[in-house]
N, C-alpha and C positions, 0 to 999 in steps of 0.2 A: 397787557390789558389797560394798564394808566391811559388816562387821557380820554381817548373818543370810544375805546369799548373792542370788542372781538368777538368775530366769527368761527365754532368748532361745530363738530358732529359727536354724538351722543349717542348713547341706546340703552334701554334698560333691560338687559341682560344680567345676569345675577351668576358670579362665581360658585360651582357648585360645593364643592370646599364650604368658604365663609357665609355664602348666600350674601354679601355683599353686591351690590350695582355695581356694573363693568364702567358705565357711563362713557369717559373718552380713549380709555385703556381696553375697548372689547377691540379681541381678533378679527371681527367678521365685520368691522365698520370697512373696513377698503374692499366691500362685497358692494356691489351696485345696490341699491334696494334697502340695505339695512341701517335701521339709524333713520334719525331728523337731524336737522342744522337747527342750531340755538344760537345766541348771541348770550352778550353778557357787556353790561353798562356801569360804569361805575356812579356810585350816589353819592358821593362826596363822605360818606361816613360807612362803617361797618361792612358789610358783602355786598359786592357786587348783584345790580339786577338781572337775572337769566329768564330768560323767556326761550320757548322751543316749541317742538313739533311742526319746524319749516321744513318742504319738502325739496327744499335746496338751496346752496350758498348763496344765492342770490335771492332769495326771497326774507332769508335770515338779515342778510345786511341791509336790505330795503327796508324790512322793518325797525333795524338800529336806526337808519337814518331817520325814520320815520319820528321813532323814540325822541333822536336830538333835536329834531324840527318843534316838537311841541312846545306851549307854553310851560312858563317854569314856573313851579306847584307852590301858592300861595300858602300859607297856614289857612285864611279863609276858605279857598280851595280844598284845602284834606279835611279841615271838621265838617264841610259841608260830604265830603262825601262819605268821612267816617260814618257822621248820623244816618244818611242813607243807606249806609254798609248794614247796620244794625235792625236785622228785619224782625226780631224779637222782644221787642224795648216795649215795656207797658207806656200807652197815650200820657200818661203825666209824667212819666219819667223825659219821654223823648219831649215834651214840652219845656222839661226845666233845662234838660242839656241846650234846647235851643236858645230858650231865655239867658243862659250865662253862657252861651257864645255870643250872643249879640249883645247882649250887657256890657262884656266885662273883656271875652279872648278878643274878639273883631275888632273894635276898635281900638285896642291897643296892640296886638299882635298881626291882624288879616292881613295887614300888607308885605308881611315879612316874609321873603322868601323858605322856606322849607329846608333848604341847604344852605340858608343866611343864618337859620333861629340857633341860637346861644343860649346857654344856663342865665349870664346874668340879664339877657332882656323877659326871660321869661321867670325867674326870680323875681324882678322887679314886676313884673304885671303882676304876682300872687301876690306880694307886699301891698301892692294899692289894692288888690281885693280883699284883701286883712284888715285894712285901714276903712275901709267902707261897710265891714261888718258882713262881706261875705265869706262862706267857707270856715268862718270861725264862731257861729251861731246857727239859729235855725235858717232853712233858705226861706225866702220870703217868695209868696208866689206871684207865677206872673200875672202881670194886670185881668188879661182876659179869664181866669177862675175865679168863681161866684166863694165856694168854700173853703176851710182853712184846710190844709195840707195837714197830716199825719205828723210832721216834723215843726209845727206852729208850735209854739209855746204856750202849756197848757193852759194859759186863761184867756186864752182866742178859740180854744177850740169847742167845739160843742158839746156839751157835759152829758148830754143824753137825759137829765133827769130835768122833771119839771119842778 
């Protein structure tokens, strides 16, 4: 599987013994009909990406190829789709995550390939958000909020009392 990635057949058949999944080890995959074709792609770190439920070897490896052909995943590309991953985020929360992407990750990290990013380039973008007094005090909110944030430093905030 090194290199460009590989095509098997699957199934989620469950040994009745352990009730573990048969996966590429079940009897009945050389049965016409049973099973999907999957692929699996390597990501340059930790497990391989496996993707399935093709209804043939050749639909599987169209879609690896498919996979290789795409662009290659920017860090600005994954926070941008992280935050829209996240469909449960209170409105100021997902404000400030967007604010300290576009503040502070983007422009020093967006362009960095995804399988390029390293401990010390992204070490080094926390140090200069340390040094600018983010992440190691209150956050400051962004421009477009009228009121102080919950996390202001109490003599910004509003005391309630007359």
């Amino acid at each position: 599987m090194r290199g460009s990635g590989s095509v098997y057949k699957g199934c989620g058949c469950r040994d009745a013994a352990s009730g573990h999944q048969l996966g590429r080890h079940c009897p009945k995959l050389c049965q016409r009909g049973h099973g999907s074709w999957y692929f699996a792609a390597p990501r340059g770190y930790g497990r391989p990406l496996r993707r399935g439920g093709h209804a043939t070897r050749d639909q599987a490896r169209a879609a690896l190829q498919n996979l290789r052909r795409t662009r290659p995943l920017t860090v600005r590309d994954w926070l941008d789709q992280w935050l829209a991953a996240r469909g449960k985020l209170r409105a100021n929360t997902r404000r400030n995550y967007r604010y300290l992407f576009d503040q502070h990750l983007i422009p020093a990290l967006g362009h960095v390939l995804i399988r390029e990013l390293d401990l010390p380039s992204v070490q080094a973008t926390f140090d200069a958000m340390s040094r600018v007094g983010c992440g190691t005090g209150p956050l400051r909110p962004p421009p477009s909020r009228g009121r102080a944030p919950h996390c202001a430093p109490r003599s910004t905030r509003p005391s309630g009392r007359d």
